[in-house]
DRENTOR-970785 format. One record per atom (N, C-alpha, C): residue in three letters; x, y, z; residue number from 1. Coordinates in nm, 2 decimals. Layout:
% residues N
  rest      c1      c2      c3   nr
   Ala       X       Y       Z  NUM
...
//
This chain:
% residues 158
  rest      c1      c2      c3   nr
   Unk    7.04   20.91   17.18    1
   Unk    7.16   20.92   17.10    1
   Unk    7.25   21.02   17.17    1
   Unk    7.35   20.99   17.21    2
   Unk    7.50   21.04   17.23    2
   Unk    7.52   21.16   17.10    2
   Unk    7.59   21.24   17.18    3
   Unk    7.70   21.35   17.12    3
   Unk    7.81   21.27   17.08    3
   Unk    7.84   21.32   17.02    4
   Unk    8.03   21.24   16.98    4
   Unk    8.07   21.34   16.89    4
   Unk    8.18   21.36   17.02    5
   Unk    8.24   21.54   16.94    5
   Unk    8.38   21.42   16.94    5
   Unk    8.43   21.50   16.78    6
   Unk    8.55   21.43   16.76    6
   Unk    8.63   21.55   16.67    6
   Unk    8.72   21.53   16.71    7
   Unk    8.88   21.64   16.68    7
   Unk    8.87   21.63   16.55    7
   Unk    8.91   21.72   16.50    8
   Unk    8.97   21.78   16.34    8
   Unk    9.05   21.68   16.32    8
   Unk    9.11   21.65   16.34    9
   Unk    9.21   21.54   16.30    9
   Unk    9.14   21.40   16.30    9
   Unk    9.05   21.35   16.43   10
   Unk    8.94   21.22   16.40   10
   Unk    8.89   21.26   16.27   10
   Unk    8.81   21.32   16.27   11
   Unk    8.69   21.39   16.15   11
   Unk    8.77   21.33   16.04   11
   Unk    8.94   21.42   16.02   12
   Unk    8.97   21.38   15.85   12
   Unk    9.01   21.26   15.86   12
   Unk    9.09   21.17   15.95   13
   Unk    9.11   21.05   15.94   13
   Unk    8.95   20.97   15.89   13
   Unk    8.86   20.99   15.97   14
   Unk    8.75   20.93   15.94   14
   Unk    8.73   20.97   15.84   14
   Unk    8.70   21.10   15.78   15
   Unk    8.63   21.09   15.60   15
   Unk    8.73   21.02   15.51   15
   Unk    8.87   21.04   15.58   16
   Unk    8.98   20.94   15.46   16
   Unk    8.91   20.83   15.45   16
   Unk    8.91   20.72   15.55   17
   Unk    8.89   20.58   15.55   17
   Unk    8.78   20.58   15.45   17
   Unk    8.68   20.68   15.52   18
   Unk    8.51   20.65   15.47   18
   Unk    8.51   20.69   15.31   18
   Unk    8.61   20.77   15.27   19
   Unk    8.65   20.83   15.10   19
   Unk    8.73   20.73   15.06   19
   Unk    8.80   20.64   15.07   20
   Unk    8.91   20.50   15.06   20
   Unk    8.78   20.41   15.01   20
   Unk    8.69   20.39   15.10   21
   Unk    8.62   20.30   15.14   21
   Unk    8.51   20.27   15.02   21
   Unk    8.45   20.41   15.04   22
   Unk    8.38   20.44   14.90   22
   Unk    8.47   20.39   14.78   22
   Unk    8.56   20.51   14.77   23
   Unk    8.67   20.49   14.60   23
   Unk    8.64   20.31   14.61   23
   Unk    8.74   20.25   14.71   24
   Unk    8.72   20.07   14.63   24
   Unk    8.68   20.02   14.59   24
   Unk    8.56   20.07   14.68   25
   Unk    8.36   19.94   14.66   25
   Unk    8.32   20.06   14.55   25
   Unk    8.31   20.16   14.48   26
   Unk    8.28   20.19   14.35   26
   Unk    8.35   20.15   14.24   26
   Unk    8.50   20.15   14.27   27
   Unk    8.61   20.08   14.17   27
   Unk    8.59   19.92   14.19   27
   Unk    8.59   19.81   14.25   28
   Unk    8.55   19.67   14.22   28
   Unk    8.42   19.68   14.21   28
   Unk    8.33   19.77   14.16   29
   Unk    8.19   19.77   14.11   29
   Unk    8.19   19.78   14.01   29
   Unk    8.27   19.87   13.97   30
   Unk    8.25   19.91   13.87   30
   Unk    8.37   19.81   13.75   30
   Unk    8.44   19.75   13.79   31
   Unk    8.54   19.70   13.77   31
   Unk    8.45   19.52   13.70   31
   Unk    8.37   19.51   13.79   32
   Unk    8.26   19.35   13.78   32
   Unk    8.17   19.44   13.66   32
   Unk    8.11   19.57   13.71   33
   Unk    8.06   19.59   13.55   33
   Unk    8.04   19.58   13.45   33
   Unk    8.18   19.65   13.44   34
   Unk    8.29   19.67   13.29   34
   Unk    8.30   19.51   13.26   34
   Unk    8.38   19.44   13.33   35
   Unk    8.39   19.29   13.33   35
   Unk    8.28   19.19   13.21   35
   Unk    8.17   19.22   13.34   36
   Unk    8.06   19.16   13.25   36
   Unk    8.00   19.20   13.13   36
   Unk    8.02   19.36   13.07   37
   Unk    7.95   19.45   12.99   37
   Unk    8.06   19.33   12.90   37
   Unk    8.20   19.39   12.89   38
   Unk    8.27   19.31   12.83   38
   Unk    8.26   19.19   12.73   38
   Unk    8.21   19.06   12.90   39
   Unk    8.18   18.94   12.83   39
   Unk    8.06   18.93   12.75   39
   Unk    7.98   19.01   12.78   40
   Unk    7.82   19.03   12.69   40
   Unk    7.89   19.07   12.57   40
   Unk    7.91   19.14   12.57   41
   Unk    7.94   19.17   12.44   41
   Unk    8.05   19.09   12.35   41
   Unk    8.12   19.02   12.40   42
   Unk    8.24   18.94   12.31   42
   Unk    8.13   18.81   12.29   42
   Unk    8.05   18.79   12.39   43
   Unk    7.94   18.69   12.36   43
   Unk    7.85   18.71   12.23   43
   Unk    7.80   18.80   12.26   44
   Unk    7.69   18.85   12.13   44
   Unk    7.76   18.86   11.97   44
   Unk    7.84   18.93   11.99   45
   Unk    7.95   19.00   11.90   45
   Unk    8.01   18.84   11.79   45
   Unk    8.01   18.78   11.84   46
   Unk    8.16   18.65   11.84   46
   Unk    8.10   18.51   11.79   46
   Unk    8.00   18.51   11.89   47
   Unk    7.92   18.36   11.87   47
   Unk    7.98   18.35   11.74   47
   Unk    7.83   18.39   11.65   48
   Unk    7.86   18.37   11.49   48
   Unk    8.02   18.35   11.44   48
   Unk    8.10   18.40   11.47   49
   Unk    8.21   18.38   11.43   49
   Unk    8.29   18.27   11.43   49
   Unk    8.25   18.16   11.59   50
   Unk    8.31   18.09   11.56   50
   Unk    8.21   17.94   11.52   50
   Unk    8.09   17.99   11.47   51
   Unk    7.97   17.90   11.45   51
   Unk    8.03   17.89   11.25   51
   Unk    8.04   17.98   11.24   52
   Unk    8.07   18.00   11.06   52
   Unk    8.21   18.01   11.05   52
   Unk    8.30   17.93   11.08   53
   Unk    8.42   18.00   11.04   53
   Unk    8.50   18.08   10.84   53
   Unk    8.50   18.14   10.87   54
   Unk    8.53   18.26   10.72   54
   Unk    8.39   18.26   10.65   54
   Unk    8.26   18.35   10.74   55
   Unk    8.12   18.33   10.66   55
   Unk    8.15   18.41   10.55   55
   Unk    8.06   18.44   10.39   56
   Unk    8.09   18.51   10.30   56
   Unk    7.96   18.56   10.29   56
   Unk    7.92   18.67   10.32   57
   Unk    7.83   18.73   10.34   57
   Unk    7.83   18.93   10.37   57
   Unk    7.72   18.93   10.23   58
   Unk    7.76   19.13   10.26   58
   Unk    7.62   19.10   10.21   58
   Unk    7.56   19.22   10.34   59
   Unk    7.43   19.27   10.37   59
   Unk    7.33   19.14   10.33   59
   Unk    7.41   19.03   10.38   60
   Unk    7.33   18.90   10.42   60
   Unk    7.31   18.81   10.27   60
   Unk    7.39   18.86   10.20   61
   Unk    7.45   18.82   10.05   61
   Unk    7.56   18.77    9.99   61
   Unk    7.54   18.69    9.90   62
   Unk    7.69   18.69    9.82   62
   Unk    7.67   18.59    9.68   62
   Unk    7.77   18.57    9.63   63
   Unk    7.74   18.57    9.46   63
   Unk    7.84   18.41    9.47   63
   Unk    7.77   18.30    9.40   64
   Unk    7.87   18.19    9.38   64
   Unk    7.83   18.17    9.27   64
   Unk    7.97   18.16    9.21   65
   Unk    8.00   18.16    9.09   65
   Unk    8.04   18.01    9.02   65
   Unk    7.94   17.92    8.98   66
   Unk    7.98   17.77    8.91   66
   Unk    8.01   17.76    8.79   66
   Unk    8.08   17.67    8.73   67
   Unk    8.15   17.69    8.61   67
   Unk    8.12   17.52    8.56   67
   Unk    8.06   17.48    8.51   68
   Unk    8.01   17.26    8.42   68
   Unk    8.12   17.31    8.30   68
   Unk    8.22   17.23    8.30   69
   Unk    8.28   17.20    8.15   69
   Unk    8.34   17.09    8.10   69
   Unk    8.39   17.12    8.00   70
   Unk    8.40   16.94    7.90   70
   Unk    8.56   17.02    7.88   70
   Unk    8.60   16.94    7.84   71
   Unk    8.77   16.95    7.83   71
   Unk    8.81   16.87    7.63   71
   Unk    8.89   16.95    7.59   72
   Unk    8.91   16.89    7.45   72
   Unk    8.98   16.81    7.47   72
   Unk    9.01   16.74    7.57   73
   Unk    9.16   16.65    7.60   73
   Unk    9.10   16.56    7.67   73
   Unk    9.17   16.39    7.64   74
   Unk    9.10   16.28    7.73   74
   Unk    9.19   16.30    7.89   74
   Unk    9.05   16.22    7.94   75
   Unk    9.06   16.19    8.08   75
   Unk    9.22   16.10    8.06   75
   Unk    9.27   16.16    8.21   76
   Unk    9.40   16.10    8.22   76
   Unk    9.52   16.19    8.16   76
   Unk    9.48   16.28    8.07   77
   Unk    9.61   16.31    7.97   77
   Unk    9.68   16.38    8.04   77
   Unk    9.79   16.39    7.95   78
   Unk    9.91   16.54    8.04   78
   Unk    9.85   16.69    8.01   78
   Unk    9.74   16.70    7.93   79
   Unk    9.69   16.80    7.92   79
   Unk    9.55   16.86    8.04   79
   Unk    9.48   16.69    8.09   80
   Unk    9.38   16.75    8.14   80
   Unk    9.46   16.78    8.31   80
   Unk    9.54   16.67    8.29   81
   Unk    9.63   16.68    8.46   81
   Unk    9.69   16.86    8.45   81
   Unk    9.73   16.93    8.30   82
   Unk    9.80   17.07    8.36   82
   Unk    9.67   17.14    8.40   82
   Unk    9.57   17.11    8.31   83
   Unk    9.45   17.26    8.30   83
   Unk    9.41   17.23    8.45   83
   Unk    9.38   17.06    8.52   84
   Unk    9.33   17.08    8.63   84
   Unk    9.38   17.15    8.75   84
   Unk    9.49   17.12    8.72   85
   Unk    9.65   17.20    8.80   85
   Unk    9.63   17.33    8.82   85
   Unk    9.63   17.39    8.71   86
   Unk    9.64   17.56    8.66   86
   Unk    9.49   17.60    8.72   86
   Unk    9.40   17.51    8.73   87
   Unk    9.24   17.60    8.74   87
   Unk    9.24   17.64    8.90   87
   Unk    9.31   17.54    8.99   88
   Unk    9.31   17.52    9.12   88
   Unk    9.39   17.64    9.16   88
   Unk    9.49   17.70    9.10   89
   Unk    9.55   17.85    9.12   89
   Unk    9.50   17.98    9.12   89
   Unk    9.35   17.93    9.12   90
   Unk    9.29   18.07    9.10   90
   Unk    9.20   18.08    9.22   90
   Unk    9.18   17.98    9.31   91
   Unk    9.21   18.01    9.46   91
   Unk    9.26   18.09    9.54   91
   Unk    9.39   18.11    9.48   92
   Unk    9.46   18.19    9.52   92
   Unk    9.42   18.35    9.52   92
   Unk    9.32   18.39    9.45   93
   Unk    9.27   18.52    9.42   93
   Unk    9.20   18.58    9.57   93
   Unk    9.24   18.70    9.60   94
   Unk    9.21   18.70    9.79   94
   Unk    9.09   18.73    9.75   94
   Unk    8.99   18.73    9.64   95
   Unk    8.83   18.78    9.68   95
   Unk    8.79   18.64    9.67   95
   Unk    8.83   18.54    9.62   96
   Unk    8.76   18.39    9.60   96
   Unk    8.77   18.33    9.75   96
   Unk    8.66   18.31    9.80   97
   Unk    8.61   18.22    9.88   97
   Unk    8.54   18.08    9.84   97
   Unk    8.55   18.02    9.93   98
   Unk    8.47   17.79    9.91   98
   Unk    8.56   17.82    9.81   98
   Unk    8.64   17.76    9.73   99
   Unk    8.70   17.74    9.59   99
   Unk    8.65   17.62    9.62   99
   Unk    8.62   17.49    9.53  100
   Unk    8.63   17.40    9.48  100
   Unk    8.61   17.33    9.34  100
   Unk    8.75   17.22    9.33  101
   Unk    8.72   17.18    9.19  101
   Unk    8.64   17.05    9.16  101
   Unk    8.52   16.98    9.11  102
   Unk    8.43   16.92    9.12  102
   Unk    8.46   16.83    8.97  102
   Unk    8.40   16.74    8.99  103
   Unk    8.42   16.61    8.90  103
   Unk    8.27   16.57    8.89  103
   Unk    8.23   16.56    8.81  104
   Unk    8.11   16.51    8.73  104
   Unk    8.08   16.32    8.74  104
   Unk    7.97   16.32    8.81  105
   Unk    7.95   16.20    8.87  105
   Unk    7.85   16.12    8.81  105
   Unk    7.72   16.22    8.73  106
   Unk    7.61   16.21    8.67  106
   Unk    7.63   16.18    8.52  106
   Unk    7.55   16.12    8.40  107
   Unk    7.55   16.17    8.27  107
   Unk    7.46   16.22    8.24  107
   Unk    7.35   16.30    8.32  108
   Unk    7.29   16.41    8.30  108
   Unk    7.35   16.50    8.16  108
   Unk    7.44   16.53    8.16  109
   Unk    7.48   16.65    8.13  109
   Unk    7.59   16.61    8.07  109
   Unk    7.66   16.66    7.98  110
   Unk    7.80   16.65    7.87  110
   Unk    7.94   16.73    7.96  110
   Unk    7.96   16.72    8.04  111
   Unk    8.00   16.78    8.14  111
   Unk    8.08   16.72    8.23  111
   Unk    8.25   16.71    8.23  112
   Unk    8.31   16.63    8.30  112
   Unk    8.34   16.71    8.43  112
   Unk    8.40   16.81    8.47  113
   Unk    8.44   16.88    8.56  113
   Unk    8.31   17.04    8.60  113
   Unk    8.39   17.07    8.71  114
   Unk    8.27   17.16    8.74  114
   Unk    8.39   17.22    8.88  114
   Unk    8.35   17.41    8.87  115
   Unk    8.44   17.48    8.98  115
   Unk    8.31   17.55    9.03  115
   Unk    8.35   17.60    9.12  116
   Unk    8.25   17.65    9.22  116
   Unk    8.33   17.76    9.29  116
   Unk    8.30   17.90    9.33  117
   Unk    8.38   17.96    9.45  117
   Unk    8.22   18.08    9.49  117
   Unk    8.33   18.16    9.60  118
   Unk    8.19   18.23    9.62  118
   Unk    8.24   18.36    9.62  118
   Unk    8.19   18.44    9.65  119
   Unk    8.24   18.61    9.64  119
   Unk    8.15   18.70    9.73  119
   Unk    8.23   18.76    9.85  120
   Unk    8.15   18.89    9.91  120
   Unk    8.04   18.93    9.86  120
   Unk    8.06   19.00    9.72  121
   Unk    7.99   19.10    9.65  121
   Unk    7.99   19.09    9.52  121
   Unk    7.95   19.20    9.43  122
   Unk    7.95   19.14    9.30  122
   Unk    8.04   19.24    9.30  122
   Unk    8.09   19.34    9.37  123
   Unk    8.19   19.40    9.33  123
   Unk    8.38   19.34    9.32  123
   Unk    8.33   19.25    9.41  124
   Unk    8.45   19.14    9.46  124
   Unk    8.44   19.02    9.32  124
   Unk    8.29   18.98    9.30  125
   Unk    8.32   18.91    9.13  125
   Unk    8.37   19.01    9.02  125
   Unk    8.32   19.12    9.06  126
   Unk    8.37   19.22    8.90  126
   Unk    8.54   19.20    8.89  126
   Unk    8.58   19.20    9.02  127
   Unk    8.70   19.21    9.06  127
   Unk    8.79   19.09    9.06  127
   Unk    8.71   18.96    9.05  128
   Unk    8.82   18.85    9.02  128
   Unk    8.79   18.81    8.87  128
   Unk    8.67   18.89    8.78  129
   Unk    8.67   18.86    8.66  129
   Unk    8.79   18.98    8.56  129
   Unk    8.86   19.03    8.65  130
   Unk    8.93   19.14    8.59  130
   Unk    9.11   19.15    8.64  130
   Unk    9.09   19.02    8.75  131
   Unk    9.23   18.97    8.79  131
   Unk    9.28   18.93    8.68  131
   Unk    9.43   18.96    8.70  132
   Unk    9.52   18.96    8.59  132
   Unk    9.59   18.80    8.57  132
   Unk    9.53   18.75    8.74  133
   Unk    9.57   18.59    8.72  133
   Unk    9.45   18.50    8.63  133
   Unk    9.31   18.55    8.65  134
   Unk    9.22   18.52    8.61  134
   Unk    9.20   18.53    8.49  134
   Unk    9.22   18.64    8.41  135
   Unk    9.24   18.69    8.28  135
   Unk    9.35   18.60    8.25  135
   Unk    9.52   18.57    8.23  136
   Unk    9.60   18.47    8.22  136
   Unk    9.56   18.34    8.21  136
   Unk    9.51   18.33    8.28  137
   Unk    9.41   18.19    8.32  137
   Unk    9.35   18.14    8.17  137
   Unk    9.25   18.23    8.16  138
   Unk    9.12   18.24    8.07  138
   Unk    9.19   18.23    7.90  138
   Unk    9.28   18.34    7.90  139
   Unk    9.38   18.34    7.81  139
   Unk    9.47   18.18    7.74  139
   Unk    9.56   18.17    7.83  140
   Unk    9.66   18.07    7.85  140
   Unk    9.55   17.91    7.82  140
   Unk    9.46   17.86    7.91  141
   Unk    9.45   17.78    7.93  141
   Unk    9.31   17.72    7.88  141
   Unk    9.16   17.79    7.97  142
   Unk    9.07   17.78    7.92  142
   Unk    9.04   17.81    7.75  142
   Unk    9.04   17.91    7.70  143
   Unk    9.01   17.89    7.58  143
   Unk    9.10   17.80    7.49  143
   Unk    9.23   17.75    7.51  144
   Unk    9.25   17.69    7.45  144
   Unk    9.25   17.50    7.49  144
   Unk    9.19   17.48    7.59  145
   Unk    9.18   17.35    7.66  145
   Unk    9.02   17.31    7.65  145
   Unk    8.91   17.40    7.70  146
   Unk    8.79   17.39    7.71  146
   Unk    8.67   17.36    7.60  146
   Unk    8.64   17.27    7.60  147
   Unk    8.54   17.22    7.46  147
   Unk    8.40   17.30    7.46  147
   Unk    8.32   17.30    7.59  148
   Unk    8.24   17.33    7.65  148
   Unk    8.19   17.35    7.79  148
   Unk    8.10   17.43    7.84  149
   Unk    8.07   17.50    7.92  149
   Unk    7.96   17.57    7.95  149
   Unk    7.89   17.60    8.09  150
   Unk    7.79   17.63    8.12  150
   Unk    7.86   17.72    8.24  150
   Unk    7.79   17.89    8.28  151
   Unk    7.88   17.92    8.37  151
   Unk    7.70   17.98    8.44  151
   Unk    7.71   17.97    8.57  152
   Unk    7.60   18.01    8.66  152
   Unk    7.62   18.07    8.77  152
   Unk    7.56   18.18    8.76  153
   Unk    7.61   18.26    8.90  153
   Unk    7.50   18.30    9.00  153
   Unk    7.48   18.32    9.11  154
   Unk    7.38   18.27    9.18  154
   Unk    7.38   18.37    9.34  154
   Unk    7.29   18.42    9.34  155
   Unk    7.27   18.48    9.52  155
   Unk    7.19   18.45    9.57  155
   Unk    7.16   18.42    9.73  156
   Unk    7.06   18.38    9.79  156
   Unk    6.95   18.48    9.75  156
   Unk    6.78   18.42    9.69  157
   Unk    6.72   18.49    9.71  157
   Unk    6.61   18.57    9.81  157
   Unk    6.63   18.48    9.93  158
   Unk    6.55   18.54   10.09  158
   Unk    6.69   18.55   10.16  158
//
């Protein structure tokens, strides 16, 4: 092996390049990294999100709330056409999730219609049983439209 004496001035030009050189290839290293840490994680994170779109679930739970009822008013009337109208508005409540309004297919049961929605929590049902559109609702239309009824509320139990 050779000597190789090099000037103060070679020396810092060379640790520039060799410090340049370094800085890059640690910065696009670390740059592919970050990158990939990134997509791992938008991966893991996300999936489910777009597998369930709007899941309703707290601490792998939630409360759906069914409602079977008979109507004092015949099929067809201008009375059952408002209440079914007015019941479909309470959708509108931001804790009610799935809303749907159901029609009675079976004669099982005394039971023309049937609602269904679901809820976060039961703190999110405490909370749409105490809504002011909900209460209006109950007020205004059901007790005075409704003949009978069966109301069932339900959480996954595993």
């Amino acid at each position: 092996m050779g000597d190789y004496k090099l000037s103060q001035k070679q020396l810092r030009n060379n640790d520039q390049e060799l410090y340049k050189a370094l800085i890059y290839t640690s910065f696009t290293r670390m740059n592919k990294s970050i990158l990939i840490g990134v997509i791992f994680f938008l991966f893991f994170t996300c999936k489910n999100v777009f597998a369930q779109p709007n899941p309703v679930k707290s601490n792998g739970k939630f409360i759906r709330h069914t409602v079977a009822f008979k109507l004092k008013y015949a099929k067809g009337s201008p009375e059952e056409k408002e209440f079914l109208n007015e019941i479909r508005k309470l959708a509108e409540i931001s804790v009610v999730h799935k809303f749907e309004c159901l029609r009675q297919t079976s004669r099982k049961k005394n039971f023309d219609y049937g609602v269904s929605m679901e809820f976060d929590t039961m703190e999110a049902y405490e909370e749409y049983n105490q809504h002011p559109d909900h209460l209006a609702f109950v007020e205004t239309f059901w007790v005075k439209y409704v003949e009978d009824f069966l109301v069932i509320d339900y959480e996954p139990f595993e």
